[in-house]
C-alpha positions as CSV (number, residue, x, y, z in Angstrom):
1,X,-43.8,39.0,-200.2
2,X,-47.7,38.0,-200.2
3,X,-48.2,42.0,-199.7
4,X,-47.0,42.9,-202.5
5,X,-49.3,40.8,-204.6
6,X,-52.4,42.8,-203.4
7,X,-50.8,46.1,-203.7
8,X,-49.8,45.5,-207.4
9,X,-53.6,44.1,-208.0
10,X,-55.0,47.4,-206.9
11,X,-52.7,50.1,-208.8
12,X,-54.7,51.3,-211.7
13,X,-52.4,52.9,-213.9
14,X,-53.1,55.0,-217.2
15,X,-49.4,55.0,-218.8
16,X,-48.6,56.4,-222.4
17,X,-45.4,55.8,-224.4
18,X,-44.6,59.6,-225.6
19,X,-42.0,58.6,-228.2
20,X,-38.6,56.8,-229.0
21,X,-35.9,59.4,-228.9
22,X,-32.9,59.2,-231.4
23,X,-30.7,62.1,-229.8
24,X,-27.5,63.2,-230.7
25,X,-24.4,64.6,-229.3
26,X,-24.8,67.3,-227.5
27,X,-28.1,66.6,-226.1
28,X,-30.6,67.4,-223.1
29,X,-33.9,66.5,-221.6
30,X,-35.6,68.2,-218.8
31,X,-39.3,66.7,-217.6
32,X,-41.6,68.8,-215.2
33,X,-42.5,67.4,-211.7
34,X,-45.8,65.8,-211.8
35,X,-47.8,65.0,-208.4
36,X,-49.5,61.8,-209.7
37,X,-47.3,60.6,-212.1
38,X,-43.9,59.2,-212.8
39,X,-41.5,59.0,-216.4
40,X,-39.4,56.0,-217.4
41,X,-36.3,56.0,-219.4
42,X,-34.9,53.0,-221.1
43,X,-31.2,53.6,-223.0
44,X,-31.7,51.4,-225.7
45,X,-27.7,52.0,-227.2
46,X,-25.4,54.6,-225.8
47,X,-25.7,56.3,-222.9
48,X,-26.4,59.4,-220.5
49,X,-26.8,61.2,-217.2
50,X,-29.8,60.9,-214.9
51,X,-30.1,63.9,-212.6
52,X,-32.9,64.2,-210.1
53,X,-33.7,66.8,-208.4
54,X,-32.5,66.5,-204.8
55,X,-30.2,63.5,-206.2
56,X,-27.0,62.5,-206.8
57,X,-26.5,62.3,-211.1
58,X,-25.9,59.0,-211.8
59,X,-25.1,57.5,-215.5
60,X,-27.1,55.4,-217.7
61,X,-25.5,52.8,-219.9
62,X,-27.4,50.3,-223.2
63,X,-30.0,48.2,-221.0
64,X,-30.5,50.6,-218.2
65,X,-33.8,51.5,-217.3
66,X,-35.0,54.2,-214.9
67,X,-38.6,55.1,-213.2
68,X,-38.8,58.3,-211.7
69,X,-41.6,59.0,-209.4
70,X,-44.1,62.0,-209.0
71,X,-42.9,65.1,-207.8
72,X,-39.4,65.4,-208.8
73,X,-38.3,67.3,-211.8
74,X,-35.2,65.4,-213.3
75,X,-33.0,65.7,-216.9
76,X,-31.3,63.1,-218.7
77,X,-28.3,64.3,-221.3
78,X,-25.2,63.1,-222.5
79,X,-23.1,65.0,-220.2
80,X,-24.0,67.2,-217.3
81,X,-22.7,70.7,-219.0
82,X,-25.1,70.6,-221.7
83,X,-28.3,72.9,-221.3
84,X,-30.8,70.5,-221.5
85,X,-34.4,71.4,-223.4
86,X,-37.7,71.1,-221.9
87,X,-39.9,67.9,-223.5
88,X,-42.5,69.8,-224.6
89,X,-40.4,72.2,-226.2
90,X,-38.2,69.0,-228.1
91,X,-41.6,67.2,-229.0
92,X,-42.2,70.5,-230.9
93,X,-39.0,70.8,-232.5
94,X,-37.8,67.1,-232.8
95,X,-38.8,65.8,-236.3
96,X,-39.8,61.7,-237.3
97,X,-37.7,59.2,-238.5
98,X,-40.0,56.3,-239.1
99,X,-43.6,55.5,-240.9
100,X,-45.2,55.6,-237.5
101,X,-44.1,59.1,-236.2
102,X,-43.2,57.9,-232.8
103,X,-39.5,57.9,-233.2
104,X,-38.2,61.3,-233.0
105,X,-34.7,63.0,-233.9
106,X,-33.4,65.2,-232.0
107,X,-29.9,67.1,-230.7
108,X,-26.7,67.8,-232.6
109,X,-24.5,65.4,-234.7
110,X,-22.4,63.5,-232.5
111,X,-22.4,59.8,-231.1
112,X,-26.4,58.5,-231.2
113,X,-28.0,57.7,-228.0
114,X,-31.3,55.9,-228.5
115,X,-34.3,56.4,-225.3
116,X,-38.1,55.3,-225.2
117,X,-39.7,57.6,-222.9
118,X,-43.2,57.6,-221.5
119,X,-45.7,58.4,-218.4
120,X,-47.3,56.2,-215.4
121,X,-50.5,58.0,-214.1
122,X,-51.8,56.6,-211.0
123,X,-55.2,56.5,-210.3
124,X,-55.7,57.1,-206.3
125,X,-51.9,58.4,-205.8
126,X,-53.0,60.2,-202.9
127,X,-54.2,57.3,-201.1
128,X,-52.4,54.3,-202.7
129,X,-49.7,52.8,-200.1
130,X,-47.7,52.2,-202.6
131,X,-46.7,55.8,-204.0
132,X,-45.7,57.2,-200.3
133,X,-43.4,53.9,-200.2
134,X,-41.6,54.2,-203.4
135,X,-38.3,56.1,-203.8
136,X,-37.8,59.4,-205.5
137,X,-36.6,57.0,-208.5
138,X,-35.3,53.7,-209.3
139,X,-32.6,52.3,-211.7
140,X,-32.5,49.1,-212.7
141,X,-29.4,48.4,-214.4
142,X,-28.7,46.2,-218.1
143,X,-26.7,43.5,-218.3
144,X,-24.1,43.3,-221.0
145,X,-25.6,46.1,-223.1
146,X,-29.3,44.7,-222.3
147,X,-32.1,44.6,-220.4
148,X,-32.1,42.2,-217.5
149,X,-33.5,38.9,-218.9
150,X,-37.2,39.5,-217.3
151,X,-37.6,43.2,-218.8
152,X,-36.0,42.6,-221.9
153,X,-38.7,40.8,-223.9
154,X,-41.2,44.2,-222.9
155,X,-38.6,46.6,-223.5
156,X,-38.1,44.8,-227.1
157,X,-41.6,45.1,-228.0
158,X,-42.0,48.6,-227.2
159,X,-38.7,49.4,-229.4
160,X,-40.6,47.5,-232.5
161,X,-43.9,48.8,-231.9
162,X,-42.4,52.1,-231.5
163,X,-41.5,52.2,-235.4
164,X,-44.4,50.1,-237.0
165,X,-47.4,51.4,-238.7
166,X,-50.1,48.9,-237.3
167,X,-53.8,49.3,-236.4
168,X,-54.3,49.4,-232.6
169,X,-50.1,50.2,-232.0
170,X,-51.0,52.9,-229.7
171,X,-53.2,50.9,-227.6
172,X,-50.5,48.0,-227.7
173,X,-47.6,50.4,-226.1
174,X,-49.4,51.7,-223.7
175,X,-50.7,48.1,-222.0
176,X,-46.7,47.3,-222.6
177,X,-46.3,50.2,-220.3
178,X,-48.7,49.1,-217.7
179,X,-46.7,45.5,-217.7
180,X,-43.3,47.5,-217.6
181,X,-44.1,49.3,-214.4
182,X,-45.4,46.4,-212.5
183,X,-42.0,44.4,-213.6
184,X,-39.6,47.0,-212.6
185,X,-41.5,47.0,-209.3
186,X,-41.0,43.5,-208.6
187,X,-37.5,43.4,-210.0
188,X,-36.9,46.6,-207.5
189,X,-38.1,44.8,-204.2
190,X,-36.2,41.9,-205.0
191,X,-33.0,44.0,-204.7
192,X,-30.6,43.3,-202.4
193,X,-29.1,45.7,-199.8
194,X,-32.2,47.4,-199.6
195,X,-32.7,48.3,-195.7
196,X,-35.9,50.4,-195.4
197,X,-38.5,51.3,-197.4
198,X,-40.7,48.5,-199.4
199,X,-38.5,46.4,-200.7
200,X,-37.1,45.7,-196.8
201,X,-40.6,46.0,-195.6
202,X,-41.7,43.1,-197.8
203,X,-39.0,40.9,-197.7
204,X,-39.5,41.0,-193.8
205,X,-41.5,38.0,-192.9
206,X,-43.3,39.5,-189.8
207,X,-44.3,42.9,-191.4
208,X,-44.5,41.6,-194.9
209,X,-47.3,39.4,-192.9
210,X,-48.8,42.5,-191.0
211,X,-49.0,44.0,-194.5
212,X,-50.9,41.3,-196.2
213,X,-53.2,41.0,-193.0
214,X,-54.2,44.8,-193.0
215,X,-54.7,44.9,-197.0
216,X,-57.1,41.6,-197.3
217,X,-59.0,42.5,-194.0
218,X,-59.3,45.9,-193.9
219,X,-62.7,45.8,-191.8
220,X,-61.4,44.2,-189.3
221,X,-60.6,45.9,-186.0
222,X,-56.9,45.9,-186.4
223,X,-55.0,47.5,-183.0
224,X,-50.8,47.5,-182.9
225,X,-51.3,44.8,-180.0
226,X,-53.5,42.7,-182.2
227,X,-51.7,42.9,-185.1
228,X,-48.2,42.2,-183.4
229,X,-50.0,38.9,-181.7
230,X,-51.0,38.0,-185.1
231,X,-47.5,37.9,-186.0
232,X,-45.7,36.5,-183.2
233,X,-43.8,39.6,-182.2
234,X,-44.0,41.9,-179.1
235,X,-45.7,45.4,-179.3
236,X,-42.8,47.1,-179.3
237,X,-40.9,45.3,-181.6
238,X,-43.5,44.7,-184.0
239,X,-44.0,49.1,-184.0
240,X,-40.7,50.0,-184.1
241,X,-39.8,47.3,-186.9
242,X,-43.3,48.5,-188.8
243,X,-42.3,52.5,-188.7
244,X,-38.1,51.4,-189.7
245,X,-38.8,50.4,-192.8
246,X,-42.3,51.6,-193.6
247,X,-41.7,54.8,-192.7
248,X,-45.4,54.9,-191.0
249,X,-47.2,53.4,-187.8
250,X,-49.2,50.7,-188.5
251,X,-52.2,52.9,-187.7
252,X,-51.4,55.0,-189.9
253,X,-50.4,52.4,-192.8
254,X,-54.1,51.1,-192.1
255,X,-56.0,54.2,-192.3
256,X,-54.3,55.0,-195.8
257,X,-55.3,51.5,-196.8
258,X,-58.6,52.0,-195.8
259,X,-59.0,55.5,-198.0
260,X,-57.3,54.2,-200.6
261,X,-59.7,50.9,-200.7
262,X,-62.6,53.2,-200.2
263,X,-61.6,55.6,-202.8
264,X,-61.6,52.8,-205.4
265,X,-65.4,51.5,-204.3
266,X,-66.3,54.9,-204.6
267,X,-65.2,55.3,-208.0
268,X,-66.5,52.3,-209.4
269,X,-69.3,51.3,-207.8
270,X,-73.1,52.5,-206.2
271,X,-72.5,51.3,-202.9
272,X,-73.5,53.8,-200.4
273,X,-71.1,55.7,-198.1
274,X,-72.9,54.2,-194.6
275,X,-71.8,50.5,-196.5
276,X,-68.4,51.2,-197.5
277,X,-67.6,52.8,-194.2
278,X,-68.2,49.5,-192.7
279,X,-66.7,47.3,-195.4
280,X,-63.2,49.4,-194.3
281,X,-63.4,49.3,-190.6
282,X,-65.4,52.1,-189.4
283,X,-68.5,51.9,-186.9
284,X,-70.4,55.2,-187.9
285,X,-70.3,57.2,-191.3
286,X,-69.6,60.0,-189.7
287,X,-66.4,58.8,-188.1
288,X,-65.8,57.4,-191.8
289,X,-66.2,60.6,-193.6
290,X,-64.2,62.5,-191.0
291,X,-61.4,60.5,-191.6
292,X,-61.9,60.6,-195.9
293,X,-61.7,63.8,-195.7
294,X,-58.8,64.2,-193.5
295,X,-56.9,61.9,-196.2
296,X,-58.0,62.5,-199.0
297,X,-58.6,65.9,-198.7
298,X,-62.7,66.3,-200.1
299,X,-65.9,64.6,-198.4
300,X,-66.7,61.0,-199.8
301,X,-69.3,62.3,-201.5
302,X,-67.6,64.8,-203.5
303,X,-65.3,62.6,-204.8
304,X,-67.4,60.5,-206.0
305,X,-69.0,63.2,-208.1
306,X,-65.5,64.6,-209.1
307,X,-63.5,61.6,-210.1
308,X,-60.8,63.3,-210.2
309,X,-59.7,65.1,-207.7
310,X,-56.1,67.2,-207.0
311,X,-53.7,66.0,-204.7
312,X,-54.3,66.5,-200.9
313,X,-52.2,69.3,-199.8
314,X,-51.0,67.1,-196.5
315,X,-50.7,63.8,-195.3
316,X,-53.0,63.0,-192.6
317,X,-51.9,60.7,-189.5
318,X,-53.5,57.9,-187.8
């Protein structure tokens, strides 16, 4: 999985903890579809329905937690003929229940269920690898009424941060965040039964390789031939493994890459556009800013004066 390591290195996430929910019986959430960002849900003690749009409703138990990604509106409630209430309109109505305001009551006067909430913001989404790999959401399941071993130590601070009255607490949930989304990613790829999509893709020694190659060397002149002799695979096996369970050609896969590692040196640096076009692969600026643009969906140069930009309209290929 020596992919995955660079991809996690280069997210660069802005996530918020909105609050610790105290719901009860009956009770429903709905959150908005948002392009660039995704919502978690962690059922500290009793239970609900997940319901993604386009999805299958599935039910959350104590120790569950669930990610789900940009562009899907979703609800969670306690059972599915409930009407559930937009966030924004609960956050308005809901009122506190401990010195630090962050834990919130809200719903009727049945059984309790307990859920910390918050937001992942990705910097880049429209040229990160990583967001057009990941699933319209994930759910990691509790053991025993907890958090599996390797989340639950994050998932416990965020509970008790969530209702003390410290300087900096804030600052502390939101870094608890960042850590929380890069763990359930690596306890996601690691599960089994997965046949396409990332998790397959890196657990595959020969594309997991390709991966790794095309992200550490992305200024090299990388062809489908020259990438399947690199890892000991024909042509044709090697491009119809890469697109299974990527979902993309290699080609394609590498021109994202590039934007994406473009985007970033763009963003944080002074290098000019001629020397970044090389340090990603490309002989001419033009050619460079032909393909930026394509991508991403502005000129190089105008993203670097807009920072933030909104999300290109299509995905480009090749």
């Amino acid at each position: 999985m020596k992919s995955l390591d660079s991809l996690l290195h280069s997210l660069r996430l802005r996530s918020t903890v909105q609050n610790r929910v105290v719901v009860g019986e009956p009770w429903g959430i709905s959150f908005p579809a948002c392009q660039k960002s995704g919502q978690f849900h962690f059922i500290e003690s009793g239970g609900g329905i997940l319901t993604v749009a386009g999805e299958a409703s599935v039910q959350m138990e104590p120790g569950d937690l669930a990610i789900v990604f940009g562009g899907r509106a979703h609800t969670v409630q306690d059972v599915l003929r409930t009407y559930p209430i937009p966030i924004c309109q609960l956050l308005d109505t809901a009122y506190p229940i401990c010195p630090s305001g962050l834990t919130l009551r809200f719903g009727g006067d049945g059984g309790e269920t307990s859920v910390i909430t918050g937001d992942f913001c990705l910097e880049e989404a429209q040229t990160h690898p990583l967001w057009r790999l990941l699933p319209s959401y994930i759910l990691l399941k509790g053991q025993n009424g907890q958090a599996v071993e390797w989340l639950d130590t994050t998932l416990g601070l965020l509970s008790r941060e969530s209702m003390e009255v410290r300087p900096g607490v804030r600052a502390v949930l939101d870094r608890l965040c960042d850590v929380l989304f890069i763990q359930a990613l690596r306890g996601w790829v690691r599960t089994e039964g997965t046949v396409e999509g990332l998790p397959a893709a890196v657990r595959d020694t020969e594309i997991d390789e390709a991966l790794d190659l095309m992200q550490r060397f992305p200024s090299e002149a990388w062809t489908v031939e020259k990438l399947a002799t690199q890892v000991a695979l024909s042509r044709s096996t090697f491009a119809e493994r890469f697109r299974r369970l990527t979902g993309e050609t290699p080609m394609e896969y590498l021109a994202h890459w590039r934007m994406h590692v473009a985007a970033q040196t763009l963003r944080n640096t002074k290098e000019s556009v001629a020397y970044i076009a090389q340090q990603v692969g490309y002989e001419s600026e033009a050619a460079f800013a032909k393909a930026f643009k394509r991508i991403v969906g502005v000129a190089p140069g105008a993203y670097r004066r807009n920072r933030e930009i909104p999300l290109a309209q299509g995905v480009a290929q090749g």
